[in-house]
N, C-alpha and C positions, 0 to 999 in steps of 0.2 A: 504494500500500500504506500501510497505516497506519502509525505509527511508535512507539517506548515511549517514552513519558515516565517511567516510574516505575516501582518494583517493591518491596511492602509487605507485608512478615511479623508477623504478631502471633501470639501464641497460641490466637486465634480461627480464624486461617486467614490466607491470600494473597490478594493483589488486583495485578491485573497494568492497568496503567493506557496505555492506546494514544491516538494523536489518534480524534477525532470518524471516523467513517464515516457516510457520506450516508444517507440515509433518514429513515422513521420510526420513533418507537416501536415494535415488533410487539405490543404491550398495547393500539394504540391503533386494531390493523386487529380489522375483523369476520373472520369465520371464512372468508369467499368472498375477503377480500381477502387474509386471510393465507396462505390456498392457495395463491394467485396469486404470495405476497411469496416462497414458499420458493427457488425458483431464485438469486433475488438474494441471500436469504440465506447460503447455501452457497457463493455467489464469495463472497461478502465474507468468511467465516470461515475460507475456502479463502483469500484473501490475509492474513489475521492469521495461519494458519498455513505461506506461503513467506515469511514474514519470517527472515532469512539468521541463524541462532545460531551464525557467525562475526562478527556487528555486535552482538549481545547483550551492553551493559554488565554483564550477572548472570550470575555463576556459578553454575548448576545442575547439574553433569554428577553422574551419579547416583554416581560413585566419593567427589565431594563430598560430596554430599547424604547417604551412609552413612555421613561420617565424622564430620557432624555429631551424627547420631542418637544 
């Protein structure tokens, strides 16, 4: 699984920074091959999403997040 390094608020918006994941670019497959890529794609964003937010150095929980608002 991947793991965070980082987590970055502006008032532009967030940027949630992980290690590398194997692969390629998907900008850099043709259209037959990115068909092909989608399976692998969906584990890999399936394991960025069971990363455990009990290990999560950032507090996000939404009763937070409304009390910043």
């Amino acid at each position: 699984c991947p793991e965070v390094i980082n987590w970055q608020e502006e008032q532009e918006g967030a940027c949630l920074v992980i290690t590398a994941i194997p692969g390629v670019p998907a900008a850099d497959l043709s259209g037959a091959d990115l068909l092909k890529a989608w399976p692998s794609m969906g584990q890999q964003l399936g394991a960025v999403h069971s990363l455990s937010v009990d290990q999560c150095p950032f507090e996000r929980r939404l009763s937070r997040m409304f009390g910043r608002a």
